[in-house]
C-alpha positions in Angstrom: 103.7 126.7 94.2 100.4 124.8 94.3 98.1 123.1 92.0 94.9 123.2 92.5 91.5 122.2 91.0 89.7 125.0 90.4 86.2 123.4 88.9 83.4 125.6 89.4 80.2 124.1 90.5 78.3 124.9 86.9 80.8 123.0 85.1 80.3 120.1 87.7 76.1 120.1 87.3 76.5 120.4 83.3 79.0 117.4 83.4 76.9 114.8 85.5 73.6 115.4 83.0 75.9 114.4 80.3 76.7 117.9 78.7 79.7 116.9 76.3 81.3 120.3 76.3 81.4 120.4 80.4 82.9 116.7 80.4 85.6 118.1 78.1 85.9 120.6 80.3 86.1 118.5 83.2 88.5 116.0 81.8 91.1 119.0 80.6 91.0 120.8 84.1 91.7 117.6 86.1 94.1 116.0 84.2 97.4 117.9 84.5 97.1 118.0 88.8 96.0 114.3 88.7 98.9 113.3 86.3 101.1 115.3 88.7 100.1 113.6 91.3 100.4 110.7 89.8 104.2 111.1 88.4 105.1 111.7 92.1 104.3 108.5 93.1 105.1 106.1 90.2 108.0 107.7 89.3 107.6 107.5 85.7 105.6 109.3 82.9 104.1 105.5 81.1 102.7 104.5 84.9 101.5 107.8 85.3 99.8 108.4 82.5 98.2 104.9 83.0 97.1 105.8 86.7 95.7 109.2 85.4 93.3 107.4 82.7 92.0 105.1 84.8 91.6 108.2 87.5 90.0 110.7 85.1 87.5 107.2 84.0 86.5 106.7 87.6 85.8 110.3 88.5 84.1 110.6 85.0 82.0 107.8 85.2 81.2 108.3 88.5 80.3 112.1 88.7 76.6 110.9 89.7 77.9 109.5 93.2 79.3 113.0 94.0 76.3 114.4 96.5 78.2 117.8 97.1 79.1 116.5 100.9 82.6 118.3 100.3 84.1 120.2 97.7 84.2 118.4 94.3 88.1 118.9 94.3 88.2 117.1 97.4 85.9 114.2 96.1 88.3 114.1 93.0 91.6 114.0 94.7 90.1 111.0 96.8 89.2 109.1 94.1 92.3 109.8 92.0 94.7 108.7 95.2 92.8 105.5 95.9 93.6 104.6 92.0 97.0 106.1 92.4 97.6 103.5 95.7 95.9 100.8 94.1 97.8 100.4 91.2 101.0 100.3 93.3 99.8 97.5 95.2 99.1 95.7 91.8 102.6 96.0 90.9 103.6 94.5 93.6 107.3 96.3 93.5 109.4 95.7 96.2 110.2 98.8 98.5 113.4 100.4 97.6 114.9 101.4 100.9 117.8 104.0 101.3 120.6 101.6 101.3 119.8 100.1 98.2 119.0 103.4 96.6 122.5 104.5 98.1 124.2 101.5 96.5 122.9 102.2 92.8 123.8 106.1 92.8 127.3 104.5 93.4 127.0 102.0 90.7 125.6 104.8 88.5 128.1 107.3 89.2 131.1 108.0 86.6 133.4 110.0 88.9 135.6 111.0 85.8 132.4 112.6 84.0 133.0 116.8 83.9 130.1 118.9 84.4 129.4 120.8 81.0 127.5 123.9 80.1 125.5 122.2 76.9 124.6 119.6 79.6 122.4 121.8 81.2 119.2 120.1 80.2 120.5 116.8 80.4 121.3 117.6 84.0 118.0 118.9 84.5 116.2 115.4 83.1 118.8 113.5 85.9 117.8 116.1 88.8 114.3 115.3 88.5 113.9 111.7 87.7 116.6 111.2 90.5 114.0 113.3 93.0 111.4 111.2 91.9 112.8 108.0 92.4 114.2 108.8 96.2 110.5 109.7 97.1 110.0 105.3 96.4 112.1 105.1 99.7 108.9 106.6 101.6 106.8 104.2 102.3 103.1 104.8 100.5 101.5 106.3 103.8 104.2 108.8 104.2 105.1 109.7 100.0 101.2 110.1 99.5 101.4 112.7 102.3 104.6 114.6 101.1 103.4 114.6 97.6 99.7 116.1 98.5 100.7 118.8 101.5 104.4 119.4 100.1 104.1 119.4 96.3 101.0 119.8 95.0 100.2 122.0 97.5 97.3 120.8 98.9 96.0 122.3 101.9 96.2 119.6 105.1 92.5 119.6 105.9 91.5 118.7 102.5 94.7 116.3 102.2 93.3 114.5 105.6 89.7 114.5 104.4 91.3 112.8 101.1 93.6 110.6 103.2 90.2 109.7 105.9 92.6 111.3 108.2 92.0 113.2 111.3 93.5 116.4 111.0 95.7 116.0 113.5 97.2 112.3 112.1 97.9 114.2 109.1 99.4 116.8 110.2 101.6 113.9 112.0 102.0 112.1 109.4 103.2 115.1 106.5 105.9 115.7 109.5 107.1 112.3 109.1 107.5 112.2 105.7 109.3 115.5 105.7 112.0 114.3 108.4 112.7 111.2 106.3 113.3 112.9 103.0 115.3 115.9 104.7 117.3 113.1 105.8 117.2 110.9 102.4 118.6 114.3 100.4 121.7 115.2 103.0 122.6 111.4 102.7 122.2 111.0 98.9 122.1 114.3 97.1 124.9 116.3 96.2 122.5 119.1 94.9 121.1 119.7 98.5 124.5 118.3 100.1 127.7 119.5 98.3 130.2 117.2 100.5 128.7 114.6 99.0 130.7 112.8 95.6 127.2 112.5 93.8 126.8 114.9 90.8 124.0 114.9 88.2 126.5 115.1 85.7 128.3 112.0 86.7 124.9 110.1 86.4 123.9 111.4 82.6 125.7 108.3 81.2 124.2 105.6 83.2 120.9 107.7 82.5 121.1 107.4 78.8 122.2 103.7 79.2 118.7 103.2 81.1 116.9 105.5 79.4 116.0 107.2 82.4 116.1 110.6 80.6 112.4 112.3 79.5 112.5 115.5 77.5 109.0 115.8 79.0 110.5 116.7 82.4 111.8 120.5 80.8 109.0 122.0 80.9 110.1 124.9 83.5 112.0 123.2 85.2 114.6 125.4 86.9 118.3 124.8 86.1 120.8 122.3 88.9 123.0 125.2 89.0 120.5 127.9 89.4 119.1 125.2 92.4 122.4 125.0 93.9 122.8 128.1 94.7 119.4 128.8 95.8 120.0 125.9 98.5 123.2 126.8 99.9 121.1 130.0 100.3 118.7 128.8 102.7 118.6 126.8 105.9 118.7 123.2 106.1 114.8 122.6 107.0 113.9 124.3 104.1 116.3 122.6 101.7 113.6 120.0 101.0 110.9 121.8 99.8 113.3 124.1 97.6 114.8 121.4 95.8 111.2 119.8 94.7 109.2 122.6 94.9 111.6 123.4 91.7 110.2 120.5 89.7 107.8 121.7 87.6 104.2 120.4 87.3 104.1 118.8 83.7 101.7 117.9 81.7 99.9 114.6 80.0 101.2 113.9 76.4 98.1 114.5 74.2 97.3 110.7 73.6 96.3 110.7 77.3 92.9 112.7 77.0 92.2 111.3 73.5 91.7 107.9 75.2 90.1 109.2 77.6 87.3 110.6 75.1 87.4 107.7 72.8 86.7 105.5 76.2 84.0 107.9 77.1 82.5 108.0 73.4 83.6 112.1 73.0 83.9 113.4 69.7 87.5 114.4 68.6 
């Protein structure tokens, strides 16, 4: 499963001489991968959607830079990473590393919790914010990489041209990142792992209590038992790219683009 920005060049020219239907145009097509991209590495749908505005602005309001050098989906995924990366740095958080994420599935784990049918989508809201969260113990270099190549689907020599990587760094660095979370999901995740005692069910409690739960993440996503199955199906390489290639690619709540077109002076 990819997602891809598929922009035709007509749309492109009638954007940058200020043709308010093809800006429209523009801002709808690009905002679901770029918000994708942009859940994957904050973690969570309020930084994400703040990264994404400020992403869809720049690329907007910048479309006159864009000399056709590479493909505009390249140019755009450039531009929306950079913002993506530099609003982590202005957070400042501290890197969560494996041990500490470790130490809080054990704090958040209620070992006498039962796994229930009804819980099914409550299950899948813990899968995938849990997922989310163990790609923070990548470091930037290396989630920016998985998430591009591995989950968008991005094809490594545009995600090296977006990265201003040679082909082959990339290709050195995606490997990398997919060693460390193969490792991070055998040592953490009982869905990939089932010797493990973490269950998503025995994590729905703590989950409410830190409203870590987002009815948002539903939208197709595939069900933990269904996933289960499928992984103890398949070898232990591709374990990794089952279990998030099963996250489904969201999209924006609607207030996102309506800023964006009030900011760019778009009628409603």
């Amino acid at each position: 499963m990819s997602l891809n920005l598929n922009i035709s060049a007509e749309i492109v020219k009638r954007a940058t001489s200020g043709d308010h239907v093809a800006l429209d145009s523009l801002i709808r097509k690009l905002q679901r991968p770029l918000y994708n991209l942009a859940l994957r590495m904050m973690a969570n749908h309020y930084d994400a959607e703040d990264a994404t505005q400020e992403a869809l602005l720049r690329i907007v309001t910048h479309l006159s830079s864009f000399r056709g050098e590479s493909a505009f989906s390249t140019w755009a995924w450039t531009i929306a990473t950079r913002v993506v990366l530099a609003q982590r740095r202005r957070r400042a958080q501290p890197p969560i590393t494996v041990a500490d994420f470790e130490a809080d599935l054990a704090l958040a784990r209620d070992d006498t919790a039962v796994e229930r049918i009804e819980n099914a989508e409550l299950l899948q809201q813990v899968k995938l914010g849990c997922g989310r969260a163990m790609l923070l113990c990548l470091d930037d270099d290396q989630r920016i990489a998985y998430v591009l190549a591995d989950i968008l689907g991005v094809p490594g020599p545009v995600a090296a041209d977006v990265l201003n990587l040679s082909p082959a760094a990339f290709r050195k660095r995606a490997s990398r990142a997919r060693q460390a979370v193969r490792g991070n999901l055998d040592r953490l995740c009982g869905v990939v792992n089932p010797s493990l005692d973490c269950r998503c069910h025995k994590r729905i409690a703590r989950a409410k209590d830190r409203d870590r739960l987002d009815p948002r993440d539903l939208e197709g996503a595939v069900s933990v038992a269904a996933l289960r199955e499928r992984i103890a199906s398949i070898d232990k390489l591709s374990r990794h790219w089952t279990f998030y290639g099963a996250d489904p690619f969201v999209s924006p709540g609607p207030e996102l683009i309506n800023q964006v077109r009030s900011s760019l002076g778009l009628s409603s």
